[in-house]
C-alpha positions as a Python dict, from the first residue, in 0.01 Angstrom:
ca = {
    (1, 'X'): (0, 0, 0),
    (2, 'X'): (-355, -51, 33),
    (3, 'X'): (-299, -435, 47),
    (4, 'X'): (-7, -381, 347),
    (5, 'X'): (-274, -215, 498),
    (6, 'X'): (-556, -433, 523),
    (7, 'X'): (-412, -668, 814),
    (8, 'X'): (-273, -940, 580),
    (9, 'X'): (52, -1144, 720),
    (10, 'X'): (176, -1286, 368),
    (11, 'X'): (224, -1071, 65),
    (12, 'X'): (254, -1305, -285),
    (13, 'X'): (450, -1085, -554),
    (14, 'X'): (314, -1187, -893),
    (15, 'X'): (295, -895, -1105),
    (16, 'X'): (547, -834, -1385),
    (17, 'X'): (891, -840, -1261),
    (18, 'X'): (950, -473, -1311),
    (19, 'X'): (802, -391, -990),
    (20, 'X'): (933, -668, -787),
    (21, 'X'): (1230, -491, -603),
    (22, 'X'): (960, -173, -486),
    (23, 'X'): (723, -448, -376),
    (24, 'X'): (942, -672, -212),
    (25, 'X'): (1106, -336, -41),
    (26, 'X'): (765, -237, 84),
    (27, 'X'): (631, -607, 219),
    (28, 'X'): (936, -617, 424),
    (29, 'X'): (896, -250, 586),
    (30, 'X'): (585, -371, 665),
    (31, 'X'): (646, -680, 853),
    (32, 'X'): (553, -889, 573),
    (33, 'X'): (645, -1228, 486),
    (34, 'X'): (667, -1280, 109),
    (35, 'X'): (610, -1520, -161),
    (36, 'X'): (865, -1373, -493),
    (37, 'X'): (804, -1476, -752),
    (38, 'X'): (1100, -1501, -1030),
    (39, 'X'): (1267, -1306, -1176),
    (40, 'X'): (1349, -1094, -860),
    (41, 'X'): (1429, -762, -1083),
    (42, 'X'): (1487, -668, -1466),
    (43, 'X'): (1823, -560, -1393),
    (44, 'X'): (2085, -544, -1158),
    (45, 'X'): (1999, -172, -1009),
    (46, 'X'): (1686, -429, -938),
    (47, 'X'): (1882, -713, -784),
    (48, 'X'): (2088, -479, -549),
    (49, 'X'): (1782, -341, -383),
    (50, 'X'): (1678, -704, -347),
    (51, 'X'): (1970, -858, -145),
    (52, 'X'): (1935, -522, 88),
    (53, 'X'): (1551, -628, 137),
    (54, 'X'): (1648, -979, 196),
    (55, 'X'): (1893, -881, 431),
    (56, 'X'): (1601, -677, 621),
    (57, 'X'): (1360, -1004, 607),
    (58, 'X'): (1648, -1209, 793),
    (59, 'X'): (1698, -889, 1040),
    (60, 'X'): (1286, -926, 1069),
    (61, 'X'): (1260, -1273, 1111),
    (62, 'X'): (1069, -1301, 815),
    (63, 'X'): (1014, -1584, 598),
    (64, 'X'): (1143, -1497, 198),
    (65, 'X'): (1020, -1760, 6),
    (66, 'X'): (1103, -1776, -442),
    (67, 'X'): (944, -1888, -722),
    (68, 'X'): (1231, -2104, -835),
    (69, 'X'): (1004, -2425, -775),
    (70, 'X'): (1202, -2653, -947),
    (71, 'X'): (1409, -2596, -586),
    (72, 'X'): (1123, -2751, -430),
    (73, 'X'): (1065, -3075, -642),
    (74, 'X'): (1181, -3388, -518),
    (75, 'X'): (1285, -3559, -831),
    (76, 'X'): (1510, -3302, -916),
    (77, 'X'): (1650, -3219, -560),
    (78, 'X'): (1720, -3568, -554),
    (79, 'X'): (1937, -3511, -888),
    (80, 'X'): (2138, -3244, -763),
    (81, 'X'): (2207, -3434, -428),
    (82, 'X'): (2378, -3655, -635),
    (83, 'X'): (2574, -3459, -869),
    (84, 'X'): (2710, -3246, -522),
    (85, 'X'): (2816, -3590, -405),
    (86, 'X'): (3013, -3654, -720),
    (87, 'X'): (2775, -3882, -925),
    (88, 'X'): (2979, -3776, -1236),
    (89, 'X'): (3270, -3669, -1087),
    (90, 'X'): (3456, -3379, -1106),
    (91, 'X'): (3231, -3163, -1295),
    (92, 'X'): (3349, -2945, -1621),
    (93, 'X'): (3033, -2885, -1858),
    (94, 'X'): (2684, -2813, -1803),
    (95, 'X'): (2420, -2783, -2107),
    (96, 'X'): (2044, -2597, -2011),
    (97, 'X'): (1749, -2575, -2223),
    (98, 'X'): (1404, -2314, -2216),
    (99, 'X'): (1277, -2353, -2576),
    (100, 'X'): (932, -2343, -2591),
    (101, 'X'): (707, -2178, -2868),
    (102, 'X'): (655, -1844, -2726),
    (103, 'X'): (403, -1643, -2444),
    (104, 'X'): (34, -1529, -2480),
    (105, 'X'): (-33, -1375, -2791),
    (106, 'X'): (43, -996, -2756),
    (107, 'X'): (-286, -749, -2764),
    (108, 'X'): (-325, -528, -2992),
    (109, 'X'): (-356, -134, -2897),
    (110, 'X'): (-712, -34, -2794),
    (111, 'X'): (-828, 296, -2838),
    (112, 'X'): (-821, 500, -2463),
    (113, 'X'): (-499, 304, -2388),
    (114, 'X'): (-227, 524, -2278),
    (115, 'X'): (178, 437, -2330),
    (116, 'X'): (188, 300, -2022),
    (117, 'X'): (-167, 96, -2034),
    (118, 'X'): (-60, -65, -2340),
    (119, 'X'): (287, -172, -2202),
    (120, 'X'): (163, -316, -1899),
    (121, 'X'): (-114, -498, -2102),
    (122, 'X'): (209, -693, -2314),
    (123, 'X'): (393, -683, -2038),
    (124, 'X'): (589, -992, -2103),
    (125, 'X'): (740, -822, -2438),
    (126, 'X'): (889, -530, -2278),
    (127, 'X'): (1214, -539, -2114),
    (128, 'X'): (1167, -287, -1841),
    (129, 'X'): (855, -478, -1724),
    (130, 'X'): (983, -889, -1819),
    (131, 'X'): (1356, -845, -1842),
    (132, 'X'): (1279, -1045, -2192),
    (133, 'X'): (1245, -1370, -2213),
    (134, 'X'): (1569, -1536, -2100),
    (135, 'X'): (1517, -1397, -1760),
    (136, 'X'): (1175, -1424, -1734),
    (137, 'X'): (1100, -1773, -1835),
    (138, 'X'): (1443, -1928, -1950),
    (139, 'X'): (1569, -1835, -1580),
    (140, 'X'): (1458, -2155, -1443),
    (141, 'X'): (1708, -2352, -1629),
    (142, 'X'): (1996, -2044, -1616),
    (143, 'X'): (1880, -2170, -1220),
    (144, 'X'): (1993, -2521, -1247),
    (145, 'X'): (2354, -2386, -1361),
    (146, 'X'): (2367, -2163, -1022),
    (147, 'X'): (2263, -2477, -830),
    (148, 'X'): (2507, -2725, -998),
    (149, 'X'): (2787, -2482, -911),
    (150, 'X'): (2703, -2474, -558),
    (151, 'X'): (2563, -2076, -621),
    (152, 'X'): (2884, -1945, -681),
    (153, 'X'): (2867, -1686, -959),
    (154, 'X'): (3061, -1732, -1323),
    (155, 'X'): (3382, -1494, -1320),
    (156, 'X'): (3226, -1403, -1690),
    (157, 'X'): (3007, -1462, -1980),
    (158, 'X'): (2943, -1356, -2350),
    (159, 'X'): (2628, -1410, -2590),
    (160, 'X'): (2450, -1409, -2875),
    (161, 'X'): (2045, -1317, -2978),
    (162, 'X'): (1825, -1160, -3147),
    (163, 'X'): (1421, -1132, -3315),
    (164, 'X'): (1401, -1381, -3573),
    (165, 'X'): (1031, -1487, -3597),
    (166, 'X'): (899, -1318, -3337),
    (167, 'X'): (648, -1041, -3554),
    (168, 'X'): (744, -699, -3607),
    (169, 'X'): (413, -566, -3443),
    (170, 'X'): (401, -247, -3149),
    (171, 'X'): (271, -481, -2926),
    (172, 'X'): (518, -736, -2969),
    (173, 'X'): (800, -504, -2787),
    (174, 'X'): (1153, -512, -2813),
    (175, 'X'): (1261, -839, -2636),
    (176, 'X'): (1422, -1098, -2870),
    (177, 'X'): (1290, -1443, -2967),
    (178, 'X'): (1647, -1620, -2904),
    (179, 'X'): (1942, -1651, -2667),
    (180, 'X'): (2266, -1902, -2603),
    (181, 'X'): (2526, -1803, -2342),
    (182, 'X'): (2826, -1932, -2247),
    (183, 'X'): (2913, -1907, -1848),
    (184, 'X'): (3301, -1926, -1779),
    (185, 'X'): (3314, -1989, -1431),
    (186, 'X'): (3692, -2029, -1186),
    (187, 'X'): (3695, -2354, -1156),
    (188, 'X'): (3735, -2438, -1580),
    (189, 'X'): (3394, -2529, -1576),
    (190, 'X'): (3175, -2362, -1876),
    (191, 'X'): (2824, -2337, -1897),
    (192, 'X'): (2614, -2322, -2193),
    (193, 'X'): (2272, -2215, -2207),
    (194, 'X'): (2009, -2149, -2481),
    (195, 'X'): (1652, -2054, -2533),
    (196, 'X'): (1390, -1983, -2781),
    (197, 'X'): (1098, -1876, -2874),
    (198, 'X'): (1016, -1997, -3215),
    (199, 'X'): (698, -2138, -3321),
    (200, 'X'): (617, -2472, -3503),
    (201, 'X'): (955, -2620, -3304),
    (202, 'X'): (980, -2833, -3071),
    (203, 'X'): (975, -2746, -2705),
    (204, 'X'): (1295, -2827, -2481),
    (205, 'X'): (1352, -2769, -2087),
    (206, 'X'): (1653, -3044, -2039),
    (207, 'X'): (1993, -3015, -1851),
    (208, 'X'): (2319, -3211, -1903),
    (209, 'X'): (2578, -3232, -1659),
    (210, 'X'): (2941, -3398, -1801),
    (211, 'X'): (3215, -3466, -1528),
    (212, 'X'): (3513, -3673, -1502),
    (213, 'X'): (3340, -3995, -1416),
    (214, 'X'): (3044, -3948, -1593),
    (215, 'X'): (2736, -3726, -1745),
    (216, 'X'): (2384, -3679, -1589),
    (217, 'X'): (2072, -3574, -1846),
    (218, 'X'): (1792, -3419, -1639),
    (219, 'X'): (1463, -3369, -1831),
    (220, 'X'): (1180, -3292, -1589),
    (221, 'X'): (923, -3223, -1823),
    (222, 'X'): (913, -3614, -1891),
    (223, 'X'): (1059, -3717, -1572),
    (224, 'X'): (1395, -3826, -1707),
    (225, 'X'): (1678, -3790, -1413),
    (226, 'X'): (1955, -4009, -1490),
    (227, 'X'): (2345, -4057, -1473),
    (228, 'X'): (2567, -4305, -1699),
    (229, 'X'): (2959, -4379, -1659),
    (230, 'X'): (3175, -4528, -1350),
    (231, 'X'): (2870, -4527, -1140),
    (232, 'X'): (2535, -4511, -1333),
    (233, 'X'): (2197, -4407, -1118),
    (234, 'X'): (1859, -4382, -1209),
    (235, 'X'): (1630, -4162, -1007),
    (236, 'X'): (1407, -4287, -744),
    (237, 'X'): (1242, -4015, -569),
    (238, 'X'): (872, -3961, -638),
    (239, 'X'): (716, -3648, -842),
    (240, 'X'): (531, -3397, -658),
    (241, 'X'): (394, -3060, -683),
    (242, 'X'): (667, -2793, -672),
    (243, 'X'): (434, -2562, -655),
    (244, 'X'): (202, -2642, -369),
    (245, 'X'): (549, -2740, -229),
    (246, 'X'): (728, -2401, -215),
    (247, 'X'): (411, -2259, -8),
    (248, 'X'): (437, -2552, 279),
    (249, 'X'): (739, -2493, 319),
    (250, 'X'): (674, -2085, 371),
    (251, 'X'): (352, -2146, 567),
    (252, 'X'): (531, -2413, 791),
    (253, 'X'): (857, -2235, 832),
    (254, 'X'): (611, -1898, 964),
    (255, 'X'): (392, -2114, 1180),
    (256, 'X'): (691, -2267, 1334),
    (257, 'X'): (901, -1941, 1367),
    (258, 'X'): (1161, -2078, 1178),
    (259, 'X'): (1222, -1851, 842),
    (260, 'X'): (1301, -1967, 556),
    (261, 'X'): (1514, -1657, 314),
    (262, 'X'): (1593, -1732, -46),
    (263, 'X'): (1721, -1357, -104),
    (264, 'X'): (2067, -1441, -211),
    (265, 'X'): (2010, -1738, -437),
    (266, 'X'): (1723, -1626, -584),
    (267, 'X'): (1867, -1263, -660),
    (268, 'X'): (2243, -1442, -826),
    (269, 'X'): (2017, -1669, -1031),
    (270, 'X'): (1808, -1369, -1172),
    (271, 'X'): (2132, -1165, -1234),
    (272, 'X'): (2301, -1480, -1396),
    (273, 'X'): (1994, -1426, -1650),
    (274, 'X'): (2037, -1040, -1650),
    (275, 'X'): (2396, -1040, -1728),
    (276, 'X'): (2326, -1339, -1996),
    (277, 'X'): (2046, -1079, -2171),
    (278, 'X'): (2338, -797, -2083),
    (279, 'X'): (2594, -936, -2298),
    (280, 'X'): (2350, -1040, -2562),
    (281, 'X'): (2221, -698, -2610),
    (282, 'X'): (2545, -543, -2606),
    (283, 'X'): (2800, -796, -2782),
    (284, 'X'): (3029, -727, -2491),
    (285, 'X'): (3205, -974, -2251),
    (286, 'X'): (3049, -912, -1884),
    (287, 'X'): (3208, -1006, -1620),
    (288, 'X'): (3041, -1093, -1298),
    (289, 'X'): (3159, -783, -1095),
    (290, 'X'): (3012, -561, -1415),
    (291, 'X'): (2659, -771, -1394),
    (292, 'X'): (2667, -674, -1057),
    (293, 'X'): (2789, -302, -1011),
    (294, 'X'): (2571, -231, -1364),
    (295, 'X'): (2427, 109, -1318),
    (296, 'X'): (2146, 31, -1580),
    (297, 'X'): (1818, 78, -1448),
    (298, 'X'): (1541, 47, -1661),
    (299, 'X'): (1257, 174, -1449),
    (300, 'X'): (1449, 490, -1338),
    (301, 'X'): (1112, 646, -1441),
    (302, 'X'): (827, 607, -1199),
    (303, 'X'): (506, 457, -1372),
    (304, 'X'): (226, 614, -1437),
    (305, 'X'): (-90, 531, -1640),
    (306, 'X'): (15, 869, -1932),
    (307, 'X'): (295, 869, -2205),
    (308, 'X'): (580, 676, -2169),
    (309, 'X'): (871, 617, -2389),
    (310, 'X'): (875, 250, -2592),
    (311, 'X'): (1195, 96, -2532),
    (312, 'X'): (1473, 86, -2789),
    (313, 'X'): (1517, -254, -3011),
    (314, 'X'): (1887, -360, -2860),
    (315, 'X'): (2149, -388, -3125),
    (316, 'X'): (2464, -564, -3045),
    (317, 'X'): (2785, -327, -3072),
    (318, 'X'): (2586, 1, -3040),
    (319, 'X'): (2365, -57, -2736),
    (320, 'X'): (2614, 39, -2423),
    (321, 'X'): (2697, -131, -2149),
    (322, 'X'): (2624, 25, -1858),
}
């Protein structure tokens, strides 16, 4: 509030996702325009108070920009401009990738550190503050799913997970180490994601689109963007940097009084993640219209830097969906 205060016209929302919705909430009541970074919330309690702010920005004219750069790159634009003009044809099968070797090592409790200090410190291995890692980090490519299918959500999904190398340490959390999903969507088409974070493997961020006429592979991590079959393309468009990318556009679209709002794509990708994590956790099938009505809200208690309660280690079949 202090920051809303002090005459500033942009607000950038980097701090751990957990907060995002409240933040985002309070930028907007304040005439803010806003940076957001992703995830947009840790659950979908989270992403409903989202799309209400977003619809407030747009009421506002104010600019909403995300933090799903990849959006904002031209080499993989490019890409998805082709697959929505039917580079492989009719599309049934997507594959997506986020393995990587893991975050910043966890710290260790310090004496003086209350429940809550010592959470927010290993933030990223706490659900209520990360949403674990699939929606946190792995997001980005559950993103490139969304945008293949035009943003229109799966009709369901089911999952599997779960903590095998990841150290059995206090400051190491409850999130899991690995994820794969399976997105069922109207249309026939199914999805598959996976993720990891496993040390001493090999680190993965690809995507594979298979349709009637052909299949696209899409690695941007080495620049790969490339479709085989009836018609086969190679990418053409030049790299550049997403990141600096996403804030012309925001600057330019508030200097020229022309907003730019990413609030509903940016909240359906984070809940495509959410619900992913959802049925992982549980070991239930979730359906869209659960993901989205879920009453689970995993900050229901304000923070505070005093005791709080260390989340419980999810175990399919007995955690509830909620």
């Amino acid at each position: 509030h202090k920051v809303l205060a002090s005459g500033v016209d942009v607000m950038i929302l980097t701090t751990p996702p957990g907060f995002r919705p409240e933040h985002l909430r309070a930028s907007v009541e304040a005439g803010k325009h806003v940076f957001c970074e992703k995830p947009v919330a840790v659950d979908a309690t989270g992403v409903r108070s989202v799309l209400e702010s977003a619809k407030m920005a747009k009421a506002q004219n104010l600019s909403l920009m995300s933090g799903f750069c990849w959006r904002y790159q031209d080499q993989v634009h490019e890409t998805f401009d082709k697959l929505h003009a039917g580079g492989v044809g009719d599309l049934h099968t997507i594959q997506t990738t986020y393995n990587t070797t893991g975050w910043v090592a966890p710290k260790p409790r310090q004496p003086g550190w209350s429940d809550a200090e010592f959470q927010l410190r290993n933030w990223q291995y706490f659900t209520p503050l990360s949403a674990d890692h699939v929606a946190e980090q792995a997001v980005h490519a559950i993103d490139w799913i969304a945008w293949a299918m035009k943003d229109q959500p799966p009709v369901k999904c089911f999952a599997v997970g779960g903590r095998q190398t990841r150290e059995q340490r206090p400051e190491t959390g409850n999130v899991w180490d690995h994820f794969s999903i399976i997105y069922e969507y109207a249309n026939g088409v199914r999805a598959y994601h996976m993720c990891r974070h496993w040390p001493n493997t090999p680190s993965d961020n690809s995507a594979y689109f298979l349709g009637s006429k052909g299949s696209c592979t899409m690695q941007p991590w080495n620049g790969t963007h490339v479709i085989d079959g009836d018609t086969p393309w190679r990418g053409t468009a030049s790299s550049n940097d997403m990141y600096q990318r996403e804030h012309d556009v925001l600057f330019k679209a508030i200097r020229d009084a022309k907003p730019v709002n990413d609030g509903t794509f940016m909240s359906h990708s984070s809940l495509l993640a959410i619900m992913g994590r959802m049925a992982a956790y549980t070991g239930q099938v979730v359906t869209w219209d659960q993901a989205m009505n879920s009453q689970e809200n995993l900050n229901e208690t304000p923070w505070a830097l005093s005791d709080r309660t260390t989340p419980a280690f999810p175990m399919p079949g007995s955690t509830p969906l909620i």
